[in-house]
C-alpha positions, 0 to 999 in steps of 0.5 A: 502538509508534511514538515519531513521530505521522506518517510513512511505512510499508510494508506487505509483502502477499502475495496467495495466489491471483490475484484481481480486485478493484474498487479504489474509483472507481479502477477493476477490477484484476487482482492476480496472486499473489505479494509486493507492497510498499505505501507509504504516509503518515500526516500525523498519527495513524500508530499508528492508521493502522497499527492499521486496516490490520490490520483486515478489517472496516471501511469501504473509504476508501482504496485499500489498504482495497479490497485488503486486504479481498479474501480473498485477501489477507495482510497479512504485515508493516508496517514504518515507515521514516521519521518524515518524511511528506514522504518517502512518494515517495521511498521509494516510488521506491527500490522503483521499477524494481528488480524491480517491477512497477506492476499498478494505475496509480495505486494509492495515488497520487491526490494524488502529485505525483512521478510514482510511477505508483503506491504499491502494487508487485508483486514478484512471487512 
């Protein structure tokens, strides 16, 4: 599946119908329905990072566990756009502004050090 052991991915999810859902210590949001874009990274182990957002049943660790959980939610594609993990912002950022909205301030974003605002965006429906 994947030649590189890191990396940067996106996850195209669909949420079906509008929900609230209490993003870890992040705080309590509302995901309207429609399309959204994650962007994330993997310093090592990517195909097992890819492996685990497919599944539903497991400890919530990171943000994105606490969306993707939701029955709500669909996770409808994973695409891995760049054997460089020091690329996640970037390409996060050519997202950015172009018909996106940020829903969650600081979603998938802790340790970001570009000013993303966040890593999750909505592109509506």
């Amino acid at each position: 599946m994947v030649s590189s052991n890191s990396g940067v991915y996106q996850l195209r999810i669909n949420v079906c119908k509008t929900c609230s859902i209490m993003i870890g210590k992040l705080g309590n949001f509302t995901f309207p329905r429609g399309q959204y874009v994650y962007t994330g990274r993997a310093k090592t182990n990517l195909e097992q990072r890819i492996e685990r957002h497919k599944k539903r049943d497991k400890k919530c660790f990171w943000h994105i566990d606490y969306l993707l959980m939701d029955v709500n939610v669909l996770l409808e594609d994973i695409a891995i756009i760049s054997d460089n993990y020091g690329e996640e912002c970037s390409e996060n950022k050519k997202l950015l502004g172009v018909n996106t909205l940020i829903i969650a301030e600081g979603f998938g974003a802790s340790d970001c050090k570009n000013n993303c605002g966040a890593h999750l965006l909505y592109l509506g429906n």
